[in-house]
ZAMARGU-4260 file (C-alpha; in steps of 0.2 Angstrom, whole numbers, plus 5000, padded with zeros to 4 digits):
<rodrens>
0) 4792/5034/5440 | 4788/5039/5422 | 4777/5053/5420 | 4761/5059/5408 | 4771/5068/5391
5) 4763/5082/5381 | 4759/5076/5364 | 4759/5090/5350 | 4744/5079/5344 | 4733/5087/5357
10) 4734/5105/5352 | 4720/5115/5350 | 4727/5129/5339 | 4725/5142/5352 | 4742/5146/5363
15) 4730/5149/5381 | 4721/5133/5379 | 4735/5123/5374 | 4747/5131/5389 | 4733/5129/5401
20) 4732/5109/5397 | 4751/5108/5399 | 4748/5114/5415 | 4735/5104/5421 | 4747/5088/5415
25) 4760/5096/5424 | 4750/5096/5441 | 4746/5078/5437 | 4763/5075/5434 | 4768/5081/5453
30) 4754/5071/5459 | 4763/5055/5451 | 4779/5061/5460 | 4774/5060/5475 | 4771/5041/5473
35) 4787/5036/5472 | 4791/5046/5487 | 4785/5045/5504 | 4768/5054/5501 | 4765/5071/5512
40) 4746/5075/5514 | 4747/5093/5516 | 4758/5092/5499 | 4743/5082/5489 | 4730/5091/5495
45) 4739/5109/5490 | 4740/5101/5475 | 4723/5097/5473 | 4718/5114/5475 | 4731/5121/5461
50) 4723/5111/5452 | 4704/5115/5455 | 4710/5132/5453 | 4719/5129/5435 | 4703/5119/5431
55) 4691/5130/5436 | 4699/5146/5426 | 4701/5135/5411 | 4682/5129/5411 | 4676/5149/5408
60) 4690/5150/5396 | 4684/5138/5384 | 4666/5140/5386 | 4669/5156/5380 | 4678/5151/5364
65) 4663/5140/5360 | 4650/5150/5361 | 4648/5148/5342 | 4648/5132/5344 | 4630/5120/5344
70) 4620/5117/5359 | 4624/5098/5359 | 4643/5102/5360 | 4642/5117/5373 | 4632/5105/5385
75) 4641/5092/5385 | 4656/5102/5388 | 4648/5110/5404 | 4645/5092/5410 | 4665/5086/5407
80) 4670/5101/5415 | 4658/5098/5430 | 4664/5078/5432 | 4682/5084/5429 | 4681/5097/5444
85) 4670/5087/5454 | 4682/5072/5453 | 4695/5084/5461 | 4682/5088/5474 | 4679/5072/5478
90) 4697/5066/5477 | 4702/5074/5496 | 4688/5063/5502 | 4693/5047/5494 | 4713/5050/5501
95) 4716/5038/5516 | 4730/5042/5529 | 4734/5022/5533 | 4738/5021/5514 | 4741/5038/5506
100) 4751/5030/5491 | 4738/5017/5485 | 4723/5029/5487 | 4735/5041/5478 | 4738/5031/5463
105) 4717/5029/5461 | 4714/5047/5463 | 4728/5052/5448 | 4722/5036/5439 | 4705/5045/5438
110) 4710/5062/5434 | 4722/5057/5419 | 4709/5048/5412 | 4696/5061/5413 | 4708/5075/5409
115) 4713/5063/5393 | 4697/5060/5388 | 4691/5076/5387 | 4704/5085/5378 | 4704/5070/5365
120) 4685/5069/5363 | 4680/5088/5367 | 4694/5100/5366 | 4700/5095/5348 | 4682/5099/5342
125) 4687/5118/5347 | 4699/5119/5333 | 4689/5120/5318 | 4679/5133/5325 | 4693/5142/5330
130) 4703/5139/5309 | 4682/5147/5304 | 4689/5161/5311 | 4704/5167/5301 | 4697/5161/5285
135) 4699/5176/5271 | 4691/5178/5254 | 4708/5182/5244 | 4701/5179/5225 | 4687/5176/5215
140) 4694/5158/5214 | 4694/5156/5233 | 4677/5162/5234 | 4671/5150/5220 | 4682/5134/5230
145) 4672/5140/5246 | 4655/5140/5237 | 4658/5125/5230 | 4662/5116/5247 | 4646/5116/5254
150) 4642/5103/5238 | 4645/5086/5241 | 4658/5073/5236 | 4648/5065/5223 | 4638/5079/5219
155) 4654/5090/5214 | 4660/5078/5204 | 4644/5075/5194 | 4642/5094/5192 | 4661/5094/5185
160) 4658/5080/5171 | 4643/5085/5167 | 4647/5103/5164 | 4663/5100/5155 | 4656/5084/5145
165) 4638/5086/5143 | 4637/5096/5126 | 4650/5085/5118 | 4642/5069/5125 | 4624/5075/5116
170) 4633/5079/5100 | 4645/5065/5100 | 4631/5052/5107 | 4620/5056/5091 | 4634/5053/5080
175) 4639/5036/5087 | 4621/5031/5087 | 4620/5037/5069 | 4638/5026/5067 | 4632/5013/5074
180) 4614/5011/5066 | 4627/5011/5049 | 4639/4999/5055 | 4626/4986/5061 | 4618/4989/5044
185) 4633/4987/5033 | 4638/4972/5045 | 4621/4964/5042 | 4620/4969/5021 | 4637/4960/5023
190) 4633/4945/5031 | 4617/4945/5020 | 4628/4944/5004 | 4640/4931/5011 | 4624/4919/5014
195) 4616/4924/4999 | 4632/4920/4990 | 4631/4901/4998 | 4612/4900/4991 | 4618/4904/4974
200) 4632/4891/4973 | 4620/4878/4980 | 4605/4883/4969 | 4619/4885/4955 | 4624/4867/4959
205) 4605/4861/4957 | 4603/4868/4943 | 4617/4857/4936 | 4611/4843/4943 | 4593/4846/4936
210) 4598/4847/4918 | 4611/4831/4920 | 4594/4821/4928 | 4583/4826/4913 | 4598/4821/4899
215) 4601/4803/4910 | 4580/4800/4910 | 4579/4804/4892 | 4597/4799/4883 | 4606/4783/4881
220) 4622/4793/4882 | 4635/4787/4895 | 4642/4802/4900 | 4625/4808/4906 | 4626/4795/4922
225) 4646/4798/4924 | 4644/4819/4924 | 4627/4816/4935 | 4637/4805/4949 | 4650/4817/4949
230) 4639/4831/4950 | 4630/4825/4964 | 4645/4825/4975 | 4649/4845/4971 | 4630/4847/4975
235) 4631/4838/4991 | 4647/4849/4996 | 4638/4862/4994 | 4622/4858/5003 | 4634/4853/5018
240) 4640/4872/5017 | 4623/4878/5016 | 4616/4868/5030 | 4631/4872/5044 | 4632/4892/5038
245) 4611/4890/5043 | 4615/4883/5058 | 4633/4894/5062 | 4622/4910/5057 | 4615/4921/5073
250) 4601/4927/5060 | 4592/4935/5075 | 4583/4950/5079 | 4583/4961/5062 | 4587/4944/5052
255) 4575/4934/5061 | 4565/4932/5043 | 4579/4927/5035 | 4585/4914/5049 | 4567/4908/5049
260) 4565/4906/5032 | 4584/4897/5031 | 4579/4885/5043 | 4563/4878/5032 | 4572/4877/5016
265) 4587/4869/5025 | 4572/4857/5029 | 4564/4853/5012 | 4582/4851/5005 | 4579/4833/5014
270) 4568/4829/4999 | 4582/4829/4986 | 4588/4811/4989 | 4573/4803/4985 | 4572/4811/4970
275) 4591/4804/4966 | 4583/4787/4970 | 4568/4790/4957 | 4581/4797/4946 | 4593/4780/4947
280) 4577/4768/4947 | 4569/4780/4930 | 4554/4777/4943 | 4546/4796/4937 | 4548/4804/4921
285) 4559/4819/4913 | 4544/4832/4916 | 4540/4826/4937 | 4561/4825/4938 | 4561/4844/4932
290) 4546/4850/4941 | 4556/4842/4958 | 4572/4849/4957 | 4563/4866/4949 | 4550/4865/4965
295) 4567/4865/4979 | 4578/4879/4967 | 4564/4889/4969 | 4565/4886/4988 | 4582/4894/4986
300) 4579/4909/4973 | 4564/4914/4985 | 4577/4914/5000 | 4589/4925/4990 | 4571/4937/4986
305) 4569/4940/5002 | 4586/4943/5007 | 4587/4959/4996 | 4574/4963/5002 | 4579/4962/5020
310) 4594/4971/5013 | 4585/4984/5004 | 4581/4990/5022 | 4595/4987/5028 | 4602/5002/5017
315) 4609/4990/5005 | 4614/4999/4989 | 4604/4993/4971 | 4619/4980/4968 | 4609/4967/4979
320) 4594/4969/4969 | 4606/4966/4954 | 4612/4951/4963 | 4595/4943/4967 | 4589/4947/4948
325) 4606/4936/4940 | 4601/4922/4950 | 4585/4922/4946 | 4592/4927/4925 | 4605/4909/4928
330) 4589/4899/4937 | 4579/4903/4919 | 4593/4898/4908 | 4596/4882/4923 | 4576/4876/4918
335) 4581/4880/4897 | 4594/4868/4901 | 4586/4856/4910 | 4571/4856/4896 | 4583/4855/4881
340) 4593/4844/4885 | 4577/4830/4886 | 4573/4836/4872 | 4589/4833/4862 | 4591/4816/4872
345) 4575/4810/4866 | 4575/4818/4846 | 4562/4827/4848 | 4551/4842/4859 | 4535/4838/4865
350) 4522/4852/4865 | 4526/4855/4884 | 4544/4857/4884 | 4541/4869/4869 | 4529/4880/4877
355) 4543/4880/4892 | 4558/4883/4880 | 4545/4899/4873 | 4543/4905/4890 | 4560/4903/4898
360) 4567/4912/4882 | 4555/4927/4885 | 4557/4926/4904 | 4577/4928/4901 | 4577/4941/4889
365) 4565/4952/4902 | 4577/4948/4918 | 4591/4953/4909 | 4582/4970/4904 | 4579/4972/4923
370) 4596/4968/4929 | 4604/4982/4913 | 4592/4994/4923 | 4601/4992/4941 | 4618/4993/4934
375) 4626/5008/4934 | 4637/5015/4916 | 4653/5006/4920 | 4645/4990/4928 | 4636/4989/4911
380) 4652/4988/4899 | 4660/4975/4913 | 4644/4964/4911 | 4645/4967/4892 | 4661/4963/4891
385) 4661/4949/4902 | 4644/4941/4896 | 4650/4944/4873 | 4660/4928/4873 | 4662/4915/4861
390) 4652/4902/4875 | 4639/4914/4874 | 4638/4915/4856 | 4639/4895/4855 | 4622/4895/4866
395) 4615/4906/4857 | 4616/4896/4841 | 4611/4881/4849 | 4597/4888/4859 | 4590/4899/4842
400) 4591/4879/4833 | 4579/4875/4848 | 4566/4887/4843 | 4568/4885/4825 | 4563/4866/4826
405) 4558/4861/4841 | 4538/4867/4835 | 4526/4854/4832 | 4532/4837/4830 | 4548/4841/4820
410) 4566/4830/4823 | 4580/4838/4833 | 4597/4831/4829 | 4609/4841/4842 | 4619/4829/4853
415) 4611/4832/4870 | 4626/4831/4880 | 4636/4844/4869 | 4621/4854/4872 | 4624/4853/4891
420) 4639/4857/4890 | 4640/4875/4882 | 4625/4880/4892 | 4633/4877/4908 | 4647/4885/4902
425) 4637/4901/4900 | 4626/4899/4916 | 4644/4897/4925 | 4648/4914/4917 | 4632/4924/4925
430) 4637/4914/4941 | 4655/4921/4939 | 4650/4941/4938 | 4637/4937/4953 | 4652/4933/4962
435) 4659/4948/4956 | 4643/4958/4961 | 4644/4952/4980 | 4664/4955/4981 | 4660/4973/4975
440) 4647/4973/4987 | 4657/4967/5002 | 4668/4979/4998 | 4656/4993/4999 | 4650/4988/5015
445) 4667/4986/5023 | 4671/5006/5016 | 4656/5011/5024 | 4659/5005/5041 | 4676/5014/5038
450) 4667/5030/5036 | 4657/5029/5050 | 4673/5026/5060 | 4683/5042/5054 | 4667/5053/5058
455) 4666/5048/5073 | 4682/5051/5078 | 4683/5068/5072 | 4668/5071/5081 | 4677/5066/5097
460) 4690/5076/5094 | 4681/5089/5086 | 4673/5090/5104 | 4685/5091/5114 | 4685/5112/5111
465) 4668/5111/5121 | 4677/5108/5136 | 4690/5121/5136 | 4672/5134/5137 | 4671/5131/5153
470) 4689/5126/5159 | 4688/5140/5173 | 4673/5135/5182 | 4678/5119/5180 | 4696/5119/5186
475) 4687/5130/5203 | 4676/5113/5207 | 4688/5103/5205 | 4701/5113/5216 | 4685/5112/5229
480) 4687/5092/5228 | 4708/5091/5225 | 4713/5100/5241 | 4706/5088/5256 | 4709/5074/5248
485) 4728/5080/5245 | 4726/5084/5263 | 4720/5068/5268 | 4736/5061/5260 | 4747/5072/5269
490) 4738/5067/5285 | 4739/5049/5282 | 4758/5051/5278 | 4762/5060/5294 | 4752/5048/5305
495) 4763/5033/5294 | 4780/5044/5301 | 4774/5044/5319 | 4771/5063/5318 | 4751/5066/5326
500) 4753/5085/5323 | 4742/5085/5307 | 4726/5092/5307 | 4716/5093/5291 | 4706/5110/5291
505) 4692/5104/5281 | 4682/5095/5297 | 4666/5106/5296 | 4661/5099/5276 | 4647/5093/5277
510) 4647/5078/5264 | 4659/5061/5260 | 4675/5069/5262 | 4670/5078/5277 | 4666/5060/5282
515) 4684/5053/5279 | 4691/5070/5287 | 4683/5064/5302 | 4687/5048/5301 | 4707/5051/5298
520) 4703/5063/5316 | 4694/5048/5325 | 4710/5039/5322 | 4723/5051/5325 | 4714/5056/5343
525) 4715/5036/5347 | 4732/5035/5341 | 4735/5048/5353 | 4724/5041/5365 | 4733/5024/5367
530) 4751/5032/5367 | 4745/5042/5383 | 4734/5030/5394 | 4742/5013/5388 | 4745/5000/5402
535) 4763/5000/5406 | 4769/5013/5392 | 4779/5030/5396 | 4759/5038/5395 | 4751/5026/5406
540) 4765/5023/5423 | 4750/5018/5434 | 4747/5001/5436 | 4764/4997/5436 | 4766/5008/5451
545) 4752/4998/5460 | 4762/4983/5458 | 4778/4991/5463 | 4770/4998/5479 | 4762/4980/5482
550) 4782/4973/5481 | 4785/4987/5493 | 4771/4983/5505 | 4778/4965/5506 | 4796/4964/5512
555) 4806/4977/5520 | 4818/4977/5507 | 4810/4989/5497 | 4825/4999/5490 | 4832/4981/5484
560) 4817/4977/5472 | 4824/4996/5462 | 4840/4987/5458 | 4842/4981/5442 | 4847/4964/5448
565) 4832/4962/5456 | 4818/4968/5445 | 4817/4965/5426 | 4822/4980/5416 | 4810/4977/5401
570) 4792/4970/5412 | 4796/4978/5429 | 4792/4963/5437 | 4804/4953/5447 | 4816/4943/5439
575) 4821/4924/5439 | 4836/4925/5454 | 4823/4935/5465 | 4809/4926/5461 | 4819/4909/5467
580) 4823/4918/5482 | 4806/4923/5487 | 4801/4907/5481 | 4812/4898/5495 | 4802/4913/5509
585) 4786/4905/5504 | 4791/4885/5503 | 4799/4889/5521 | 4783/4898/5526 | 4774/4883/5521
590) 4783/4871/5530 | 4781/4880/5547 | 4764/4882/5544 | 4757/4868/5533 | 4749/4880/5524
595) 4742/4876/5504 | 4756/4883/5489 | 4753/4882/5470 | 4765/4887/5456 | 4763/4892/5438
600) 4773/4890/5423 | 4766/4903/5409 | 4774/4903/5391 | 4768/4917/5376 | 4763/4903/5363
605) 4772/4908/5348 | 4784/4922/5352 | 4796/4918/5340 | 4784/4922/5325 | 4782/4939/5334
610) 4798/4944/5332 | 4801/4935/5316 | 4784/4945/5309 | 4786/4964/5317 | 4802/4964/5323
615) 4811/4962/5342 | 4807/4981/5348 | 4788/4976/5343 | 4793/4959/5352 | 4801/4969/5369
620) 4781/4976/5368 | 4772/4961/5368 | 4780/4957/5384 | 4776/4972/5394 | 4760/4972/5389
625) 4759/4951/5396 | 4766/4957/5412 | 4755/4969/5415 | 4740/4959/5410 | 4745/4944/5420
630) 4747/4956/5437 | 4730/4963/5434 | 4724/4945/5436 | 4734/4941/5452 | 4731/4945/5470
635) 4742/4957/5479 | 4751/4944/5487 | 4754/4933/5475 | 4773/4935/5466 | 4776/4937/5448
640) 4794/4933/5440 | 4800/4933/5422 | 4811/4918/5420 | 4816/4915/5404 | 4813/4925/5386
645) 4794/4924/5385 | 4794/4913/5401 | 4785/4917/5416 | 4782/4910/5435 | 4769/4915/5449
650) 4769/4909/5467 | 4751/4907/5472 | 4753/4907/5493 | 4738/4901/5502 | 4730/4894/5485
655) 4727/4874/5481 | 4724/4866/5465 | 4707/4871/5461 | 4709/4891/5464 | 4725/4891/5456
660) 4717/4883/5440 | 4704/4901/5442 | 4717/4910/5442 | 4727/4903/5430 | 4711/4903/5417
665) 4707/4921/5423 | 4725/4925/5417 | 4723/4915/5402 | 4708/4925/5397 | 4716/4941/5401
670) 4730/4938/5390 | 4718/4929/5376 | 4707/4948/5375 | 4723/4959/5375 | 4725/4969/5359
675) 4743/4976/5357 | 4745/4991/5348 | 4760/4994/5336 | 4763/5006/5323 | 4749/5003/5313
680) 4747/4984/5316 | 4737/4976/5331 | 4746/4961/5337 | 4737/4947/5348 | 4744/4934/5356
685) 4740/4920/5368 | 4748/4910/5383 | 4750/4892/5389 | 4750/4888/5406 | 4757/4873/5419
690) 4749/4871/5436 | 4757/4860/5450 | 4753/4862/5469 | 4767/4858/5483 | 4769/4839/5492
695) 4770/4837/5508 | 4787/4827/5505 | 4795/4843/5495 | 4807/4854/5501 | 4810/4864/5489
700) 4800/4874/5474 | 4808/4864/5461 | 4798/4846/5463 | 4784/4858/5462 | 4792/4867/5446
705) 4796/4852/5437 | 4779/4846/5437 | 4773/4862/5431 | 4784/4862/5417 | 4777/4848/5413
710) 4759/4853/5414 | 4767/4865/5400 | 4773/4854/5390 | 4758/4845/5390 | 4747/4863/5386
715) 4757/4865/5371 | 4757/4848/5364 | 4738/4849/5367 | 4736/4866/5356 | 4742/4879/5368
720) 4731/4894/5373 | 4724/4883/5385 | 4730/4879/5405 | 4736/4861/5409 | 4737/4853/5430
725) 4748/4842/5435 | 4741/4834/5452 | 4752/4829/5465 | 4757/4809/5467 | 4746/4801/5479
730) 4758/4793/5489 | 4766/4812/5494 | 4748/4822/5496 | 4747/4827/5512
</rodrens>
């Protein structure tokens, strides 16, 4: 018989302890000898008392190593200690002379578990007390990794970032707020200048548009009506582009003026075709067509107002003020347009439009004064030079005829449309160095952002000598935090290559990663735990031995049932040639005495995928763990054989239909609850089950075995795990 094997995974640390444990298993060992032999009393009994003896001494022996130990965990030491010796005590009562060797096996059962338990769930506790002791300050930096192992997980770590981190996160936080207060501004100037940009070209478009409507009112001249419908399309284009930026534009928060505002011009721009139609139906005259397209450009020039400023806040540099004037500057020359050209289409000013031409020549002269002003030195010559072309002279010319004899009543003799044309061209000049402005502006928003970006970064980087202050204190924390968990590693790679030696010696922290320390111990002690009181394993000989004694008890030819040929190597139950044999004993015992028989046909549903998945030796596993599980569910007298691969058969003596179904569902169930343990992997399995009892016109088991199969084959087909009768023919029941 096999017998109880030390595992290294059970030592304490101390040589005493650890040798006194060996030779309490050893005892225990002896015990389980002598139930393979023919048991002596006298031999148990002087076992017993080695063993109180042993037990006895070791009890004093370890309460004296924990005497430093807490009040909880000395207590319920002295009560294992008590049940442990009290089991011995009471294990000479519970020995019974008509059966020494079954009454044997419970008693040894009993011990080895209670001598188990407590060395798993007690003993190992010792050992971190016993690793306190020969703890020695070396350094300064062992000292400071102690100190620091009394904080916890989280709390270490949050000392470590913060330490290192925290005077470079303040600094480096207020540069990027201070970044990113710039970039948002630049990126809003920016998006500001883009829309206001749109705006221009529309109102620019307008004002076009405008001074073509008041030449068509007031001229017979042709190529008023074909620039006008031409012009109207380029206005059209451009209000398009205006309305979908409005809409495309997230002008929220900050901009939520400007979005606002937007959204109401983009509305009264709805007004501009029924002014087209009064224009096409000369329904309204030159003046009420001026004031109406005047009355929605000044929707548009109030918009780009309050962009800059909106952008003035922003931080937006002088150039968007500049911006906003020169719209305003080509709106004013737009209206002398508009009123010049009705004049020169009808020959004549009217008192109104000369008062307006007045004003609008003063109002010109004052906006450009303004926009010199936000110009710096160089912008200046570019403006000069750009705006001292010969268009501009030509308007000039034109414009100063205007004055000269548009007072009073007098006759004006300019050809309107020729008038038209050179002011547009010079309006389209202010237009072109607007453009200009807002590239030039773009691209001093877009060199601003990337200043922010290269202070920021050498802020980081300028930083990074903050940590390098308190490297040593630093690199001490994190020493405190590295070593378990690079212990925890190790541990978890020793358990993976079977080796349950490893202890980590950092048990007693009190915080998370004392918490997985325990935790990698809880599961090493059950690992250990299950190797040495596993049914059917090297650790765990017991209830096989009951069974084998049963087989002893029920024929004489107990020394037959050791051979190989008759007993299964790999379940140690009987196999398939001695299970037909004693299946003849019992069909013959039934016909002498009439007596009820039932068989069974069991079958592990699935097997193949078992070994397939984890591999045969996991396989062989699985099937000592079923024939173990199906004997705990049997009666003594009833005979288990294994007769195929994951085939199995029981003679039920004495049993009809009805009880063998119990037991057969009982066995079911204990096989459905099993939980096989390999390697790291926890297999279940389940088990079909045929049923057939024995005719009275049978003379043999293997009527009674066919039908069973059956029953089988009529489990698996109906989704196995489940157990399947098949009755007797009527015309053969007894």
């Amino acid at each position: 018989m096999k017998k109880i094997h030390w595992d290294e995974g059970l030592s304490i640390g101390d040589p005493g302890l650890d040798g006194e444990h060996r030779q309490l298993i050893s005892l225990l060992n002896r015990l389980i000898d002598l139930i393979d032999e023919a048991p002596d009393a006298e031999q148990v009994h002087r076992i017993l008392d080695e063993l109180e003896q042993l037990a006895t001494a070791h009890s004093r022996h370890e309460e004296m190593l924990s005497a430093t130990a807490g009040e909880d965990f000395k207590e319920e030491q002295r009560r294992e200690h008590s049940d442990f010796l009290s089991a011995i005590i009471e294990a000479r009562s519970q020995l019974r002379s008509d059966d020494l060797g079954g009454s044997l096996i419970d008693v040894t059962e009993s011990l080895v578990k209670l001598l188990i338990n407590h060395i798993i769930d007690q003993d190992l506790d010792l050992a971190p007390l016993l690793a306190e002791r020969e703890v020695k300050n070396h350094s300064l930096a062992e000292f400071l990794v102690l100190k620091f192992q009394k904080l916890s997980f989280v709390r270490g770590l949050e000392m470590l970032v913060v330490i290192s981190l925290l005077p470079m996160l303040i600094f480096a936080g207020m540069i990027m707020y201070q970044s990113w207060q710039e970039a948002v501004g630049a990126g809003d100037v920016a998006q500001l200048a883009s829309f206001s940009q749109e705006v221009g070209n529309l109102a620019h478009e307008l004002q076009k548009e405008r001074g073509l409507s008041a030449g068509f009112l007031t001229s017979d001249d042709p190529a008023f009506k074909t620039a006008l419908k031409l012009q109207r399309s380029r206005s059209d284009r451009e209000l398009e582009i205006f309305r979908v930026s409005q809409e495309a534009r997230k002008l929220e928060g900050r901009l939520a003026q400007i979005g606002n505002l937007a959204t109401k011009v983009a509305v009264r721009m709805e007004a501009l075709e029924r002014y087209r139609n009064q224009v096409d139906q000369r329904s309204l005259s030159s003046q009420e067509s001026f004031e109406g397209f005047t009355g929605l450009i000044a929707e548009l020039i109030g918009l780009t107002n309050q962009i800059a400023i909106i952008s003035r806040r922003q931080g937006a540099s002088e150039l968007f003020q500049a911006n906003a004037i020169l719209i305003q500057f080509a709106e004013m020359g737009g209206r002398e347009r508009a009123v010049v050209s009705s004049a020169f289409g009808r020959g004549s000013f009217t008192r109104q439009e000369y008062r307006q031409l007045v004003s609008l020549v003063s109002e010109q002269a004052t906006l450009e004064r303004q926009f010199h002003s936000f110009l710096s030195e160089e912008q200046r010559v570019r403006w000069r030079s750009h705006y001292a072309v010969n268009d501009v002279i030509a308007y000039q010319r034109l414009s100063d005829y205007a004055l000269e004899h548009g007072s009073g009543d007098g006759v004006v003799s300019i050809d309107s449309f020729t008038w038209f044309k050179v002011a547009t061209q010079r309006i389209n000049l202010i237009s072109e160095f607007q453009q200009q402005l807002i590239n030039q502006l773009l691209d001093e928003m877009g060199r601003q952002r990337s200043l922010s970006t290269i202070t920021f970064m050498a802020t980081v980087f300028g930083g990074g000598a903050m940590v390098l202050l308190i490297g040593f204190v630093a690199l001490q924390l994190a020493r405190s935090i590295r070593l378990p968990i690079l212990s925890l590693t190790d541990g978890m790679r020793a358990l993976t290559a079977d080796d349950k030696s490893y202890r980590i010696p950092f048990a007693k922290r009190k915080d998370e990663l004392g918490d997985m320390v325990q935790a990698y111990e809880t599961f090493r002690r059950k690992l250990i735990r299950t190797d040495m009181l596993t049914m059917g394993e090297q650790l765990g000989p017991l209830a096989v031995s009951r069974h084998v004694l049963a087989l002893k008890r029920s024929t004489a030819e107990g020394e037959e049932y050791k051979r190989l040929a008759s007993i299964d190597s790999l379940t140690g139950v009987i196999n398939r040639r001695e299970f037909m044999k004693r299946a003849k004993m019992e069909v013959a015992r039934r016909l002498r005495h009439q007596g009820e028989l039932s068989v069974m046909l069991l079958d592990v549903d699935y097997f193949k995928q078992v070994n397939d998945n984890h591999g045969h030796p996991a396989g062989d596993r699985v099937l000592k763990f079923v024939a173990q599980a199906i004997v705990s569910a049997l009666r003594e007298e009833d005979i288990l054989g294994r007769i195929g691969g994951e085939e199995f058969a029981v003679l039920l003596p004495s049993t009809d239909e009805p009880s063998a179904g119990a037991t057969a569902e009982r066995v079911r169930s204990a096989i459905e609850n099993l939980r096989i343990q390999v390697g790291e992997t926890e297999i279940m399995v389940t088990i079909s089950i045929g049923i057939s009892g024995f005719a009275a016109g049978d003379v043999s088991i293997e009527p009674a075995m066919v039908r069973a199969d059956r029953a089988l084959y009529q489990a698996k087909e109906q989704g196995r795990n489940r157990v399947c009768t098949q009755p007797v023919p009527e015309l053969m029941l007894v």
